[in-house]
C-alpha positions in Angstrom: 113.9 96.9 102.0 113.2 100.6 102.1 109.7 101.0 103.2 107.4 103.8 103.0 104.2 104.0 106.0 102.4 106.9 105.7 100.2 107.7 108.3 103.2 106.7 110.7 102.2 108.5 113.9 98.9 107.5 113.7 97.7 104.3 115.5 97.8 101.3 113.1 100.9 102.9 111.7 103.1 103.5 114.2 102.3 99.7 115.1 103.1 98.3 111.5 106.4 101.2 111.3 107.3 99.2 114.0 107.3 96.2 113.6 109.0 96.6 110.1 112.0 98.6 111.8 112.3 95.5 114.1 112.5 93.2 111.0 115.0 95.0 110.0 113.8 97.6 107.1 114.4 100.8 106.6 111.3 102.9 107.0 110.3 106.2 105.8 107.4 107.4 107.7 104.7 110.3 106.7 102.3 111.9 108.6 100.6 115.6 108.2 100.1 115.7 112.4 96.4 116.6 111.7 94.2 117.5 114.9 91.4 115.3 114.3 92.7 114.3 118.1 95.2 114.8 120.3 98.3 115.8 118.4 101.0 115.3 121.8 99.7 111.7 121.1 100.9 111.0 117.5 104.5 113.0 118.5 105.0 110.6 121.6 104.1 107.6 119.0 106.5 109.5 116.5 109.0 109.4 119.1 109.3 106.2 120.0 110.0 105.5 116.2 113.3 107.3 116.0 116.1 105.7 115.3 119.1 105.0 112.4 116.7 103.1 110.3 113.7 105.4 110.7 113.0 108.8 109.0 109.9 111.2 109.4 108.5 113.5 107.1 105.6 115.5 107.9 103.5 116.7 104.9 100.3 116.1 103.8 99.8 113.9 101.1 97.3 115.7 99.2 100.5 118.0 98.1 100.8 116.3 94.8 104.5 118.2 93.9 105.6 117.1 98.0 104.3 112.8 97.3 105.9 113.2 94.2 109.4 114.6 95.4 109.2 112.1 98.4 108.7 109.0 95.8 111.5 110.3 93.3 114.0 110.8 96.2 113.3 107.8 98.2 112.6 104.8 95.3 110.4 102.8 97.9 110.6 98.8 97.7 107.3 98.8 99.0 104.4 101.4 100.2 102.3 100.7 103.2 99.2 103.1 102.8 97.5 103.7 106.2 97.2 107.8 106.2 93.4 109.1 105.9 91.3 110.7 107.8 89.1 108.5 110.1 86.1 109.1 111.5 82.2 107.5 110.2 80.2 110.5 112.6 83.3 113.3 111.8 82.8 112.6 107.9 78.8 114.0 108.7 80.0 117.9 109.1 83.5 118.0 107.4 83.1 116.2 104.1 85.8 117.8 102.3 88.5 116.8 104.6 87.6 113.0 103.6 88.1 114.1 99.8 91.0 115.8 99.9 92.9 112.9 102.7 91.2 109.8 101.5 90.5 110.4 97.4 93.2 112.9 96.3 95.8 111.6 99.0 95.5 108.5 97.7 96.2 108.9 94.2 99.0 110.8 95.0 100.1 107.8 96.7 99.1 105.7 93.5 101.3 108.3 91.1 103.5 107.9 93.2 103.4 104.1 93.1 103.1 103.9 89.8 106.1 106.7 88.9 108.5 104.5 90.5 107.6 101.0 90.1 107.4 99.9 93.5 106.9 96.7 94.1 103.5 96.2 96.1 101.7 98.6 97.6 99.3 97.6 100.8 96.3 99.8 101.4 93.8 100.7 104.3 90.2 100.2 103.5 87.1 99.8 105.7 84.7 97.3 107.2 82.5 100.1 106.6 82.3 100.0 103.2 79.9 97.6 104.3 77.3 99.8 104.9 73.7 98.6 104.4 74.9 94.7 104.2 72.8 93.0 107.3 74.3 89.1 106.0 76.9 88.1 109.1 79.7 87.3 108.9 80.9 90.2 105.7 82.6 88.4 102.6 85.1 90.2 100.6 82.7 88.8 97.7 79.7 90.6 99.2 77.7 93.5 97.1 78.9 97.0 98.8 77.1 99.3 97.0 75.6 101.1 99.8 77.7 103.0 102.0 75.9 105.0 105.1 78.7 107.3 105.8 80.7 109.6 102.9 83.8 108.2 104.8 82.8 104.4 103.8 82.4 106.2 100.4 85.9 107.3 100.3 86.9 103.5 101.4 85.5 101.9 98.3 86.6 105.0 96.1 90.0 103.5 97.0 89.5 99.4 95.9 88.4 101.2 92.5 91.1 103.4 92.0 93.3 100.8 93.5 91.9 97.9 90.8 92.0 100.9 88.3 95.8 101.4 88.1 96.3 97.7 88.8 94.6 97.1 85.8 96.4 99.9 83.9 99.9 99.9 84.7 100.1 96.1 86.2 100.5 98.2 89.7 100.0 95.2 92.4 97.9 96.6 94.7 96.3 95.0 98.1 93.7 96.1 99.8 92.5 95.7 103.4 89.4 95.9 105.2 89.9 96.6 109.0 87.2 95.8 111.4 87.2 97.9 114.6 90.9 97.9 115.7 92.1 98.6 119.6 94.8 98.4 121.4 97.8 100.5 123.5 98.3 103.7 121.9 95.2 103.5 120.0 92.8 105.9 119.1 91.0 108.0 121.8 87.7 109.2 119.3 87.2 105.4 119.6 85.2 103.5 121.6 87.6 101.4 123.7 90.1 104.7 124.4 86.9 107.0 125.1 84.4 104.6 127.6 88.0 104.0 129.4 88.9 107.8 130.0 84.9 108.3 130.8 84.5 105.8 133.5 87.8 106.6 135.4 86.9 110.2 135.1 83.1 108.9 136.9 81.7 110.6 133.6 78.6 109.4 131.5 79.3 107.4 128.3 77.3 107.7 125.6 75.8 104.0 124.4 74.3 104.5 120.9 71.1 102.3 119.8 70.6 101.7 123.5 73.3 99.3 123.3 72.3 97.2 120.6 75.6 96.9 118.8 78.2 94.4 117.8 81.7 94.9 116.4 84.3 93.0 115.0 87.1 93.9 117.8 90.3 93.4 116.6 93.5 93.2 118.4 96.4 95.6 117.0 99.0 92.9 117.2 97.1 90.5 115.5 96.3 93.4 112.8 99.8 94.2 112.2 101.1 90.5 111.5 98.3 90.0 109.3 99.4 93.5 107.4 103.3 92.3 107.1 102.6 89.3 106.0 100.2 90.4 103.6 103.1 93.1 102.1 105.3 90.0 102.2 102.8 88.3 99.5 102.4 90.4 96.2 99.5 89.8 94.5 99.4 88.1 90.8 96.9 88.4 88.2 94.1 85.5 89.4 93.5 83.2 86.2 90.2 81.9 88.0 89.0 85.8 87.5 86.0 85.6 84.7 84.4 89.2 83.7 81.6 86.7 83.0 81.3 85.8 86.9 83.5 89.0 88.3 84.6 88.8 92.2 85.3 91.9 93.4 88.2 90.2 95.8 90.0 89.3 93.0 90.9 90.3 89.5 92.8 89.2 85.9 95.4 92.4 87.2 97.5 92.2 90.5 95.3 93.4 92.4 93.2 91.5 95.8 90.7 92.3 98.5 91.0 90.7 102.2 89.0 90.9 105.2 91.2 92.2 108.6 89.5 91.3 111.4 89.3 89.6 114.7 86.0 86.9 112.9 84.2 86.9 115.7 82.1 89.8 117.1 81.7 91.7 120.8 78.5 92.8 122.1 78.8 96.7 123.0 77.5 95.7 126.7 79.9 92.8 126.7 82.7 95.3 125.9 81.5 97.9 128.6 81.1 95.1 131.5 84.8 93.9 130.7 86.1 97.4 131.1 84.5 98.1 134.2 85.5 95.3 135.4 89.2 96.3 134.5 88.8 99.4 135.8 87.5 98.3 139.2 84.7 101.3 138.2 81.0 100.7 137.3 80.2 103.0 133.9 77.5 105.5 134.4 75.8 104.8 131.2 73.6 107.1 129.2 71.4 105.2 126.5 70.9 107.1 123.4 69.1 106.1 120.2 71.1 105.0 116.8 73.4 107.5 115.2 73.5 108.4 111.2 76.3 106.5 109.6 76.5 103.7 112.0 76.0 100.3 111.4 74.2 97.8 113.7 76.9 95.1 113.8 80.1 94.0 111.8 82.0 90.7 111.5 84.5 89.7 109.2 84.7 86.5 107.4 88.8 86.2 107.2 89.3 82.9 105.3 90.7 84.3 102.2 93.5 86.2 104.5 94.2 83.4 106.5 94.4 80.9 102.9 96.7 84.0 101.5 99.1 84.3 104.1 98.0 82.0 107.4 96.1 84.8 108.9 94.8 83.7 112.2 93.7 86.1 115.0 94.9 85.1 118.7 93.7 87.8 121.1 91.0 87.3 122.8 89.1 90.5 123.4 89.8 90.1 127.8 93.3 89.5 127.4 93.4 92.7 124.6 91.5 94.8 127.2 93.9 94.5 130.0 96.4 94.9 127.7 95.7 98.5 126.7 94.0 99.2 130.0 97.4 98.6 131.5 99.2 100.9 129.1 96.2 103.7 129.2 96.8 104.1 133.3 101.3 104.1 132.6 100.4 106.5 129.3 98.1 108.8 131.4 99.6 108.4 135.0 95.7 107.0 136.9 
């Protein structure tokens, strides 16, 4: 199939661009190289995609005439949506950069969809959209209503406008909720890529809520298969649906909501101890109180993902570690 990834030199992309390309597709990535972080990174992911059955275009998707064009030249089997800008604390001071990337990005992407009747289109939400929810592990059947950060806003804005034009123009539409994701070539304004460059540096990290968090750490590999597959299974109208009893996970259009995640939570401290031990390096830790937008602890309940399409995490969070501490020193030469 002819696939379009957009967001292919960032971190989840490049892995799911890929793996497709080793399946076999063709892929069309798109990325608009923004410098949210280090640029040189997504061009040495981008370069590692090149090939006969790999092509990059670099625009920003929130150029409705430039989606378009790409969609009416290209006539995508399939869409894999993963561009937006990132970033719960970043969303704080630059709230129009999450409209513009994450709301009028992605209906572009949904004209676009729609225009030329692709087949199933896979899209990147949030286990942010969580927000408020304090109920372990979060169900894709859970209330999220109250978003603490305008990025986990932007999140749900997506499932809506996704269920919207599923509902409209029979679109099939799947949306996924990652939890935490690390890995090689990952992302360095995250936790796992910044506490490693701080503690071989010998400089202080910064341990929010005095280290009283929990997250979902999820394992890239395992994130990608779950992603294919899911591409691999287009959603149907579900004839369980009832407006009377409405699930938000499902619906009477094509159109479902899955959990991504690794189902069973790190301690923040157990994280840090792991690295340093890694690293051969004890973390000089500076305890600071919680942040606005964050979110005490996450864990995803996967069950419908793994019933969909076999789902079924492997890595544990060690063997992840070591993995992407071993690329970090090759990548960075320490």
């Amino acid at each position: 199939m002819k696939i379009l990834v957009t967001g292919a030199a960032g971190f989840i992309g490049f892995h799911t661009a890929s793996t497709l390309l080793a399946a076999g597709h063709t892929v069309v990535g798109v990325d608009n190289f923004n410098a949210y972080y280090d640029v040189g990174l997504k061009r040495a992911r981008a370069a590692r995609l090149a090939g006969d059955r790999f092509r990059l275009v670099e625009m920003d998707l929130a150029n409705r005439e430039a989606t378009q064009k790409l969609f009416d030249t290209e006539r995508f089997d399939r869409v894999v949506h993963l561009a937006a800008q990132a970033g719960v604390r970043y969303s704080i001071d630059h709230p129009h950069a999450y409209a513009d990337a994450n709301l009028v990005g992605f209906l572009n992407v949904l004209e676009g969809c729609r225009q030329t009747a692709v087949g199933h289109c896979v899209f990147a939400s949030s286990s942010s959209v969580y927000g408020a929810n304090t109920t372990m592990p979060f169900h894709v059947e859970d209330n999220v209503d109250h978003p603490l950060s305008l990025y986990a806003a932007t999140k749900k804005a997506n499932e809506l406008m996704a269920h919207s034009y599923a509902h409209l123009y029979r679109l099939p539409l799947t949306g996924l909720r990652f939890f935490t994701v690390y890995g090689p070539w990952g992302r360095p304004d995250m936790a796992v890529y910044g506490f490693t460059k701080k503690i071989l540096a010998g400089e202080p990290i910064d341990i929010f809520n005095n280290g009283h968090h929990a997250r979902d750490f999820t394992y890239i590999d395992d994130i990608v298969t779950g992603v294919v597959r899911t591409l691999d299974h287009t959603p149907a109208p579900d004839p369980a649906w009832s407006g009377a009893h409405p699930t938000p996970a499902s619906s009477s259009a094509p159109y479902r909501l899955y959990n991504i995640g690794n189902a069973n939570p790190t301690e923040l401290m157990t994280l840090i101890a792991t690295l340093e031990g890694l690293l051969g390096k004890t973390a000089i830790k500076r305890f600071l109180p919680m942040q606005p937008g964050d979110v005490l602890a996450t864990g995803a309940d996967v069950s419908a993902l793994t019933a969909a399409v076999g789902f079924a995490p492997s890595t544990p969070i060690e063997e992840g570690l070591a993995r992407f501490v071993a690329w970090y020193r090759a990548y960075h030469g320490v």
